[in-house]
C-alpha positions in Angstrom: -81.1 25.6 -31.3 -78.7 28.5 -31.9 -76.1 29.1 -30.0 -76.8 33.0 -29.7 -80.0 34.0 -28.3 -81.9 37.3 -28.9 -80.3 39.5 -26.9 -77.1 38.7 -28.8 -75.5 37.0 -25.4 -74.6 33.4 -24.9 -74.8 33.6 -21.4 -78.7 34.2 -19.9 -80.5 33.7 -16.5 -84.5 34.3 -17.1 -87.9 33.9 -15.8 -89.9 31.4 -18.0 -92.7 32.1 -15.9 -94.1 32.9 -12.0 -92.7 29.5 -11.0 -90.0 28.6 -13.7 -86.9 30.1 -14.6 -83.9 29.2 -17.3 -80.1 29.3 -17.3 -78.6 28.4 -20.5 -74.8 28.0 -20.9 -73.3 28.2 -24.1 -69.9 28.6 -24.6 -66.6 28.3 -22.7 -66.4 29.3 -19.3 -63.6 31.8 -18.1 -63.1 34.1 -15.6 -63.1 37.0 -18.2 -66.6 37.2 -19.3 -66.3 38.3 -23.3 -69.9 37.1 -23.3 -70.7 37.6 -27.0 -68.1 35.3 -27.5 -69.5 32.2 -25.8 -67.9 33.2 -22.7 -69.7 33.2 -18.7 -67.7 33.9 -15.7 -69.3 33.3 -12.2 -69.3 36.9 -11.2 -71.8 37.7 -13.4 -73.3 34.7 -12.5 -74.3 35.2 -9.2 -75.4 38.8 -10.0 -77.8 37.8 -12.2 -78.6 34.2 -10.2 -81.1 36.5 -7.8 -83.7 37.2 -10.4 -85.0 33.8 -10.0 -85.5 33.7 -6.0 -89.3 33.3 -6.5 -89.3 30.2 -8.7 -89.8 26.5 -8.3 -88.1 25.4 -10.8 -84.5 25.9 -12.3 -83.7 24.7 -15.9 -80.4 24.3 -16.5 -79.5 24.2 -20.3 -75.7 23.7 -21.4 -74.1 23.4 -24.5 -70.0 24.0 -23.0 -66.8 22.7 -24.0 -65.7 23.3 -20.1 -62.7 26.2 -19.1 -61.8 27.6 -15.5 -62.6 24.9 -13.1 -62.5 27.5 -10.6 -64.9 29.4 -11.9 -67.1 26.7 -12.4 -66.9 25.6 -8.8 -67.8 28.7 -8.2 -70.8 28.4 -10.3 -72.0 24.9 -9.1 -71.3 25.9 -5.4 -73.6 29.4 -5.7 -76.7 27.5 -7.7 -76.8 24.7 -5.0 -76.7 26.4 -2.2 -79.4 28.8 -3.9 -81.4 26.1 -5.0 -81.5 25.1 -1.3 -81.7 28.2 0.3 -85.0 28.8 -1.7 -86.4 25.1 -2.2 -85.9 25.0 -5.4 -85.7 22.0 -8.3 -82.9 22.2 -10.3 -82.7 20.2 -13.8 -80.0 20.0 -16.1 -80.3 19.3 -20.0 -77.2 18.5 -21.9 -77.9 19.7 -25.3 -74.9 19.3 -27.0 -71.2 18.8 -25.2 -70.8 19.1 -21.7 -67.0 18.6 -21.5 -64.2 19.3 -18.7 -65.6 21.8 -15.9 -69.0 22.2 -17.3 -69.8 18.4 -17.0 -69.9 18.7 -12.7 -71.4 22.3 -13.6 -74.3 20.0 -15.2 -74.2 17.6 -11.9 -76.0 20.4 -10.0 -79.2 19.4 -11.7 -81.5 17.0 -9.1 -81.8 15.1 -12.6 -79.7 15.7 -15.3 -81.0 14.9 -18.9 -78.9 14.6 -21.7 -79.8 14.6 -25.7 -78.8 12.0 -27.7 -75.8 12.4 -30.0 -74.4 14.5 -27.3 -71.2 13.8 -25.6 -70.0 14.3 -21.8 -66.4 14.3 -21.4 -63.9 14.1 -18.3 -60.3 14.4 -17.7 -57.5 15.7 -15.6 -57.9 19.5 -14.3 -54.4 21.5 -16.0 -52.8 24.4 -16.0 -50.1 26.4 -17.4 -47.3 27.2 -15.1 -43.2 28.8 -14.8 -40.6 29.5 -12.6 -38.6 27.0 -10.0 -38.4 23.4 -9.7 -40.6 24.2 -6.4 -42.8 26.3 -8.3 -43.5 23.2 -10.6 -43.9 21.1 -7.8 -46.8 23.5 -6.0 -48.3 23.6 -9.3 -48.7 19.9 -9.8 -49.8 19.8 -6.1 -52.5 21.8 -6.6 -54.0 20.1 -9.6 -53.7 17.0 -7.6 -56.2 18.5 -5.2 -58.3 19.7 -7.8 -58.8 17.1 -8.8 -60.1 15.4 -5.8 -62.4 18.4 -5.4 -63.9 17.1 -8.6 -63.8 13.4 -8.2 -65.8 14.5 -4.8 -68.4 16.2 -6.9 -68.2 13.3 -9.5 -69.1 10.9 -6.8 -72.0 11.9 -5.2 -74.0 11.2 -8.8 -71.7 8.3 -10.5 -72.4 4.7 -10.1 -68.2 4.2 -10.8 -66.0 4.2 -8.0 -63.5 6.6 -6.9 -60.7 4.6 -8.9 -62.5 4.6 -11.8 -63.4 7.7 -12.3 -60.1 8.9 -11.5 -58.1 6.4 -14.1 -61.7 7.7 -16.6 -60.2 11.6 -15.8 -56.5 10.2 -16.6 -57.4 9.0 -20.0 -59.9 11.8 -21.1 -62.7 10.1 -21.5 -65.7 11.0 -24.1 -68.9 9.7 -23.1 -72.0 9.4 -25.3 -75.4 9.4 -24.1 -76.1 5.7 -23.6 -72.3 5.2 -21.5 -73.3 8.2 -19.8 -76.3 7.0 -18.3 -74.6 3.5 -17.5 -71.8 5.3 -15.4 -74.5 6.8 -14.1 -73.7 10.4 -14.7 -77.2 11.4 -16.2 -80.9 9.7 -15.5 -82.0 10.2 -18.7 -81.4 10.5 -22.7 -84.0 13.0 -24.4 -84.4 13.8 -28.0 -83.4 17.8 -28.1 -83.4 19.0 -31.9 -80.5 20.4 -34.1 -77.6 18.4 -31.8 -75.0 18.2 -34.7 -75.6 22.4 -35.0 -75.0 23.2 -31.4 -72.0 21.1 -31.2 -70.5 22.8 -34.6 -71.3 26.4 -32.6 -68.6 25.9 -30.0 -66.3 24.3 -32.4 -64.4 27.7 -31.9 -63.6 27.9 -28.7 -60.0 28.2 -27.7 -60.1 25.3 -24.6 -60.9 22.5 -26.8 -57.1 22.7 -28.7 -56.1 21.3 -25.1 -57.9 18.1 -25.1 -56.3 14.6 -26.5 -59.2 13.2 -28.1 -60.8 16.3 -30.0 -61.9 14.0 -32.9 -64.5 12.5 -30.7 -66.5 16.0 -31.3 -65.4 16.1 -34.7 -66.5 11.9 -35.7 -69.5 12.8 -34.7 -70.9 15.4 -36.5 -70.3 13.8 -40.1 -70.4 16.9 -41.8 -68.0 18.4 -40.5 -64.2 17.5 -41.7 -61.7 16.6 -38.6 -59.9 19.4 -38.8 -62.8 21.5 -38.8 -61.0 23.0 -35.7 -58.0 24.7 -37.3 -59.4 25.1 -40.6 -63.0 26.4 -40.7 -63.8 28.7 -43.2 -66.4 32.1 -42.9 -69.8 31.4 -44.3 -71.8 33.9 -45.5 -69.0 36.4 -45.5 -68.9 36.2 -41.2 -65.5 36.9 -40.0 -63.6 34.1 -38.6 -63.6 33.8 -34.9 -60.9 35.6 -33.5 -57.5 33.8 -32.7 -56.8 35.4 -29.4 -58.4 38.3 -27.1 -55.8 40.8 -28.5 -57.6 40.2 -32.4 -60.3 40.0 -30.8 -60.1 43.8 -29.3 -58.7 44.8 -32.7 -61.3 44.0 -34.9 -64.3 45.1 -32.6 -63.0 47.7 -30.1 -66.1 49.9 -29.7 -67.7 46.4 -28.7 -64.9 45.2 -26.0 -65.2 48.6 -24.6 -68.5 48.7 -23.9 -68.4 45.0 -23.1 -66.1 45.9 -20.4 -67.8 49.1 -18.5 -71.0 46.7 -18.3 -68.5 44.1 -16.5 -67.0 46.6 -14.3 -71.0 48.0 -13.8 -71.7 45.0 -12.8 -68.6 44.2 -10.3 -68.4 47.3 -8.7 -72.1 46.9 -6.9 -71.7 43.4 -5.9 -70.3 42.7 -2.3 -67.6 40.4 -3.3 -66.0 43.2 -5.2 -66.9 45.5 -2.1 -65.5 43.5 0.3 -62.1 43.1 -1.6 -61.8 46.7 -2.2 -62.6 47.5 1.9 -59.4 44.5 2.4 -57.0 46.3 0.4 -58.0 49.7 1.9 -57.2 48.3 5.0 -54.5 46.3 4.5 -52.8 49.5 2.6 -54.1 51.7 6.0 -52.3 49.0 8.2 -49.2 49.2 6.0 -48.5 52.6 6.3 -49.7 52.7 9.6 -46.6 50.3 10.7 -44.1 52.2 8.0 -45.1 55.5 10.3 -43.9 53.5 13.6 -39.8 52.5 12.5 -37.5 54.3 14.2 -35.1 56.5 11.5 -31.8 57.9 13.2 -30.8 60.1 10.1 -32.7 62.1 7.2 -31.7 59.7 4.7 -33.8 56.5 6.6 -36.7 59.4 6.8 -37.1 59.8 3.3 -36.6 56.0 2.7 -39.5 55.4 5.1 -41.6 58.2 2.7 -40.7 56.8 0.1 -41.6 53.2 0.9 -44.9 54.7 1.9 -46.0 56.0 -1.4 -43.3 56.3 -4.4 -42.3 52.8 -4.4 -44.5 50.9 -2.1 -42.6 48.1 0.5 -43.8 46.7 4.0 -42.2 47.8 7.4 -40.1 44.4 7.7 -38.9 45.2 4.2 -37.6 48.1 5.4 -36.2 47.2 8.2 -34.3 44.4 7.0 -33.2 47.4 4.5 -31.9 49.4 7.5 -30.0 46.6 9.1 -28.3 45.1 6.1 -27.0 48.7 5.4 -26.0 49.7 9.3 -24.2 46.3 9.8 -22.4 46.3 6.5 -21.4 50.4 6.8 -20.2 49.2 10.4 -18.0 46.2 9.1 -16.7 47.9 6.7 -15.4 51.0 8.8 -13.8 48.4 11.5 -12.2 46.6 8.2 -10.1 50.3 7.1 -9.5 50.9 10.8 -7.9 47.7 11.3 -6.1 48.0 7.8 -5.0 51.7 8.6 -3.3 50.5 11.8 -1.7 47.5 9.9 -0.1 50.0 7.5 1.8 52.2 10.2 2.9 49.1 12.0 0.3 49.4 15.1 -0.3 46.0 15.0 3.3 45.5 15.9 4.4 47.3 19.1 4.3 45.2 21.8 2.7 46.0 24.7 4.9 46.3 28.1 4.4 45.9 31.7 3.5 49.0 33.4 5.5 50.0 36.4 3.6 50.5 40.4 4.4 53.4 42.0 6.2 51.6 44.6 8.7 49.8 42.1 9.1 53.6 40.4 9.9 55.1 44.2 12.5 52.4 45.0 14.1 52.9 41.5 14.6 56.7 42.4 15.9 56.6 46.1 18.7 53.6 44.5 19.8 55.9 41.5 20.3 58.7 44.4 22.3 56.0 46.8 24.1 55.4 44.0 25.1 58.9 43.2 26.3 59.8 46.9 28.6 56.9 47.2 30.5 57.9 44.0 31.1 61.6 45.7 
């Protein structure tokens, strides 16, 4: 079984029939959906998930080395609730490597059946992260809770407990077929055709250089040399898969553009891409709304308020906090000359005297006259 179907996508959601319809998955799941590359994200997903509201039946087909666990929540989350939403039988077939976030993607299935030679794998969610110590610390925080979100899902189909699951997840660990079913992950091992090919078709994808154990893939595909990964050549004079997404645009541009209008077709009509845009337009509406409402006192907090309005955007407490920092620092500083101006004329050194009452001032004058008589 190929990894590219006819319509020269590895990601598909079709009727089979009346009453059966087909999801296949093959490839790495991301958030950005380069889908001729292997590549799903659940956007598209649930577009396309609402074709198949008239069926009875949901087959599940995935041949995934895993990616975004968030978009693969995502995924699991939306086909469950539409599987019960519209009575529908869901059944998963592993056909060649469900690994990472496409093994509880698989778990959806009411059964799950898995080829043999094929291999499940699960370990610890990760993620790539900078800044702070604290930044760090929320960023191991939240894979920590990932991963319970995972273990939950893992639990409600494996016959291993909590514990062991989690220390499983810890060591990254590969399961074939037969350890599969005893952890009780699948009900069943099938016989699917071409197994070693549709593992060697995802050989390519850029997740698996993250994972420990990679040679568990490669050990069991004997043609294939371990470092198959790094090192495979073109055949048939096919280009080499791409490195990164920036060869990638290089070598087919016309492709990645049209790739990406279709994407952006297909986001701007859904309502989760509706709703977000109606948020920001009002939280940009309420923005300037409370920019239009702080008091200026001069021409110069005016134009800052414009300016924070539309040339270079800030929020109203921004602002504020803009307007007292520089009142309170112009006023301190003006108090600091005065009281250095006064220091340098010798101010702060005249002592203040008593003033005189008018009676002490009269009593003064009629003495000075007394005085004056008695001399004559």
């Amino acid at each position: 079984m190929p990894l590219k179907n006819n319509n020269g996508k590895f990601f598909t959601i079709s009727n089979l029939n009346d009453k059966e319809g087909e999801i296949k998955v093959y490839g790495e799941i991301t958030k950005w959906a380069w889908q001729e590359y292997g590549e799903t994200n659940a956007l598209i997903f649930n577009e396309e998930l609402k074709q198949l509201k008239n069926v009875e039946k949901i087959k599940l087909r995935i041949n995934s080395p895993g990616g975004s666990v968030f978009e693969a929540q995502t995924m699991y989350n939306s086909l469950k609730q539409f599987a019960k939403d519209n009575e529908i039988e869901v059944e998963s077939f592993i056909e060649g490597v469900a690994a990472s976030a496409a093994t509880f993607l698989a778990l959806v299935g009411n059964t799950v059946k898995m080829g043999e030679g094929c291999l499940f794998m699960i370990h610890n969610p990760s993620t790539y992260s900078s800044g702070m110590s604290d930044d760090l610390r929320k960023a191991a925080d939240l894979l920590d809770k990932v991963k319970e979100t995972i273990l939950d899902i893992y639990m409600k189909k494996s016959s291993l407990t909590r514990e062991e699951l989690s220390q499983k997840m810890d060591d990254e660990t590969w399961f074939s077929a037969k350890e599969a079913l005893e952890a009780g992950f699948i009900d069943s091992i099938e016989t699917f055709d071409d197994v070693q090919n549709n593992i060697t078709s995802i050989l390519d994808c850029k997740c698996l250089e993250t994972y420990k154990h990679l040679e568990r893939i490669t050990n069991s595909i004997p043609t294939v040399p371990k470092n198959s990964v790094e090192n495979k050549e073109p055949e048939g004079g096919k280009k080499v898969m791409p490195k990164n997404l920036q060869e990638l645009k290089d070598q087919h541009k016309n492709l990645m553009d049209e790739h990406e209008q279709e994407v952006l077709k297909n986001a701007a009509g859904s309502e989760y891409i509706k709703n977000l845009i109606q948020d920001a337009i009002n939280g940009e509406r309420e923005r300037i709304e409370a920019l239009s409402n702080v008091k200026t006192f001069n021409k110069k907090q005016e134009e800052a308020v414009k300016n924070a309005m539309f040339k270079e955007p800030k929020d109203s407490k921004e602002l504020i906090v803009e307007f007292y920092n520089s009142d309170a620092y112009k006023a301190n500083e003006e108090i600091e000359n005065v009281e250095k101006e006064k220091e340098a004329v010798g101010l702060n050194n005249i002592k203040e005297e008593t003033p005189v009452n008018d009676k002490e001032l009269d009593d003064s004058i009629i003495n000075a006259a007394l005085d004056e008589f008695n001399k004559n």
